[in-house]
C-alpha positions as a Markdown table, in Angstrom:
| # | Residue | x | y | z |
|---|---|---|---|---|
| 1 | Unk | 95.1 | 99.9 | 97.8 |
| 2 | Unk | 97.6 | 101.2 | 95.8 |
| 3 | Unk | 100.5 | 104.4 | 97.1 |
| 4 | Unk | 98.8 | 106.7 | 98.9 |
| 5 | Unk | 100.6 | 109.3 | 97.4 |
| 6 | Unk | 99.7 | 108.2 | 93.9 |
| 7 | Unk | 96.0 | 108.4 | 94.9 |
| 8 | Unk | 96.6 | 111.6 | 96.2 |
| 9 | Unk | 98.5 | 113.0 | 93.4 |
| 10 | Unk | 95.4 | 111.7 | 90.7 |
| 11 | Unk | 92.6 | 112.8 | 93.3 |
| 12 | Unk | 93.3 | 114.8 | 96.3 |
| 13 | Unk | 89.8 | 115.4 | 97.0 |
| 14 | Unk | 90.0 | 111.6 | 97.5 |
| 15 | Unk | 91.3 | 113.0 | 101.4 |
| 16 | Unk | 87.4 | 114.7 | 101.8 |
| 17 | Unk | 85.3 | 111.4 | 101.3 |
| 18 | Unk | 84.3 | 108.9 | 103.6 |
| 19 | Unk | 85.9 | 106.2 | 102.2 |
| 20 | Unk | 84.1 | 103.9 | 103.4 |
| 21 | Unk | 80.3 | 105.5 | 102.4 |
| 22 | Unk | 81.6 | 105.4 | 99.1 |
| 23 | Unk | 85.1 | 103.4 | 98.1 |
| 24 | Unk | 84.1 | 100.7 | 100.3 |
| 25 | Unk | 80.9 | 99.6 | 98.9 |
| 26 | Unk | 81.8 | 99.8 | 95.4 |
| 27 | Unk | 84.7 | 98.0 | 95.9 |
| 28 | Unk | 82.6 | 95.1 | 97.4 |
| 29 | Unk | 79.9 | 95.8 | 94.0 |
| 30 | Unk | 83.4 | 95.1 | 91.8 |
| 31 | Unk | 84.4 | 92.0 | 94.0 |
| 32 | Unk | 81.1 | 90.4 | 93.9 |
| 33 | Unk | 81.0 | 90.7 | 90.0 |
| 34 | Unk | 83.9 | 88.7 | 89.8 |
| 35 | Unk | 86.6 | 91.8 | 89.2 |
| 36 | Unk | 90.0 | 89.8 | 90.2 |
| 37 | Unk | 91.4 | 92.1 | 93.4 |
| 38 | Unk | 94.5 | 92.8 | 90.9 |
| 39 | Unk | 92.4 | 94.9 | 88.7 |
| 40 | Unk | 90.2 | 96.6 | 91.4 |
| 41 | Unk | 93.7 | 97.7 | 93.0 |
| 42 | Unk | 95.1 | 99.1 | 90.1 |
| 43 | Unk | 91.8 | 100.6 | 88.8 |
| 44 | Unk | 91.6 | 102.6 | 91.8 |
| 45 | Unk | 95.6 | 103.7 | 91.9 |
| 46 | Unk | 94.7 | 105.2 | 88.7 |
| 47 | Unk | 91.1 | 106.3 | 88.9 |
| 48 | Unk | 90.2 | 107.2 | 92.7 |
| 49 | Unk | 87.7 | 109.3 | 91.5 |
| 50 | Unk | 85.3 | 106.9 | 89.8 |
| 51 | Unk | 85.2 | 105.1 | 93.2 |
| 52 | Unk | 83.8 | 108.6 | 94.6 |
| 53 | Unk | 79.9 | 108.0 | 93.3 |
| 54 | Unk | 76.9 | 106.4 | 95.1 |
| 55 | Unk | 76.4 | 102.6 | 95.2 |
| 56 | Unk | 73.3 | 102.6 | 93.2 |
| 57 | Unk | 75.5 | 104.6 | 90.3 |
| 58 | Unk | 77.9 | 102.0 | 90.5 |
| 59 | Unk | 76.2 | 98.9 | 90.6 |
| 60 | Unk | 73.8 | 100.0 | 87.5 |
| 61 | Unk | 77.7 | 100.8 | 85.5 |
| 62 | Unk | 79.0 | 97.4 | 86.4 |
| 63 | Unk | 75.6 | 96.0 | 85.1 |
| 64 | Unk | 75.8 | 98.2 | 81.4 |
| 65 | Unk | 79.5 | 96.5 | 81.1 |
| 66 | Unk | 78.0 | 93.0 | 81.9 |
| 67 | Unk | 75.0 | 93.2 | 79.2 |
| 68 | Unk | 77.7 | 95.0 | 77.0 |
| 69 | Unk | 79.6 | 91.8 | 77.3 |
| 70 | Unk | 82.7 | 92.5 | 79.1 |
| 71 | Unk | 84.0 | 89.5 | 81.4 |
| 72 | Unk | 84.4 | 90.8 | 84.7 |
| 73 | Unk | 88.0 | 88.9 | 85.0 |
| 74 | Unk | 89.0 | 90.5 | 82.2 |
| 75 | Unk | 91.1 | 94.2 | 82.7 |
| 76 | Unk | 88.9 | 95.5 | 79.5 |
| 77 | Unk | 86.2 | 95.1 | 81.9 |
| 78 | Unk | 87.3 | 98.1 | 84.3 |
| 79 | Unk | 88.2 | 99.8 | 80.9 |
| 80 | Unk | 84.7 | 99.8 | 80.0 |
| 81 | Unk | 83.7 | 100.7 | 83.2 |
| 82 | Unk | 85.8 | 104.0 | 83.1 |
| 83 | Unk | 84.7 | 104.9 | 80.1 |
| 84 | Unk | 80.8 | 104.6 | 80.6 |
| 85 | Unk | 81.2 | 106.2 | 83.8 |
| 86 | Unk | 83.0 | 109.4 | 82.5 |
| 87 | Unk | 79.9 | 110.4 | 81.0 |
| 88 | Unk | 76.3 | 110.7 | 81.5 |
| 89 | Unk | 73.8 | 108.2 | 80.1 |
| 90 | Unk | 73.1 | 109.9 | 77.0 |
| 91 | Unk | 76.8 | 111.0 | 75.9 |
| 92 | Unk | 77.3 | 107.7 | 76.1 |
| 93 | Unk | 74.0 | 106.6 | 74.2 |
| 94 | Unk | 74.6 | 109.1 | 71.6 |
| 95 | Unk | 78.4 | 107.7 | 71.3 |
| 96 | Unk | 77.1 | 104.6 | 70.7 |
| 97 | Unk | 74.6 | 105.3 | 67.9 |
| 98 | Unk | 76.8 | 107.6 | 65.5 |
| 99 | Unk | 79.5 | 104.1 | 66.1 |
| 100 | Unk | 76.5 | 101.8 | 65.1 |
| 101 | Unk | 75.6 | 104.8 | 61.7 |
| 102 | Unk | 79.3 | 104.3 | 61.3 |
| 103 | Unk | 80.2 | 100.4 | 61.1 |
| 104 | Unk | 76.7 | 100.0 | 59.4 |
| 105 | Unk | 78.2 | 103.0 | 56.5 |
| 106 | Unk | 81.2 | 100.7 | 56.7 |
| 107 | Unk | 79.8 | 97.1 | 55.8 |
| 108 | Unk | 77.6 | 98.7 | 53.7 |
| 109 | Unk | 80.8 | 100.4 | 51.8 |
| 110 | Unk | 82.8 | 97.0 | 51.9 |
| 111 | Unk | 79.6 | 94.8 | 50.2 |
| 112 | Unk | 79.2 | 97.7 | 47.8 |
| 113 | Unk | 83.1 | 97.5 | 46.7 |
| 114 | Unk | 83.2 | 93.7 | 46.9 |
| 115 | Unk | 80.0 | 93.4 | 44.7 |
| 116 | Unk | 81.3 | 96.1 | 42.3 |
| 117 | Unk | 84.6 | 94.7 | 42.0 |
| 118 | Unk | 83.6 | 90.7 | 42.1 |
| 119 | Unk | 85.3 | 90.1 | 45.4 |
């Protein structure tokens, strides 16, 4: 999947794991969502390391994205996935809230300006 060299460059620990305990398995989680093979091959050329993290990990991140609303087809969906695995569960719950304080601020902003200015 991908140069070998690539890999290697982006992860060389990627040469200490049992690849098939870990990249195996999770590959198989990605295919069975409905990940197209094109995106799982080119997620891992560029992000071995997400691959390097237990089954149960995986599966329960592939699940976030679903309920999130990400189409597994879709490339945005291993996007998403990268970015809620790079962190733990409450980075990313803490990201989420200050963006919810934030577009709420913002709506909030945008009816006060359209109700001040007749809009």
């Amino acid at each position: 999947m991908g140069s070998q060299e690539e890999i290697i460059k982006r992860f060389a620990r990627v040469l200490f794991f049992d690849l098939q305990v870990y990249v195996a398995p999770n590959i198989e989680i990605l295919r069975e969502a409905g990940v197209p093979n094109a995106n799982i091959v080119a997620f891992f050329k560029y992000k071995p390391k997400t691959f390097m993290t237990t089954s149960d990990r995986f599966i329960r991140i592939v699940n976030e994205v679903k309920k999130m609303g990400f189409n597994p087809v879709s490339l945005k969906f291993v996007i998403a996935f990268q970015a809620v695995s790079s962190m733990s569960k409450s980075t990313w719950e803490k990201k989420v809230e200050v963006y919810k304080k934030w577009v709420g601020l913002r709506m909030r902003f945008l009816w006060l300006l359209r109700s001040i200015r007749g809009v």
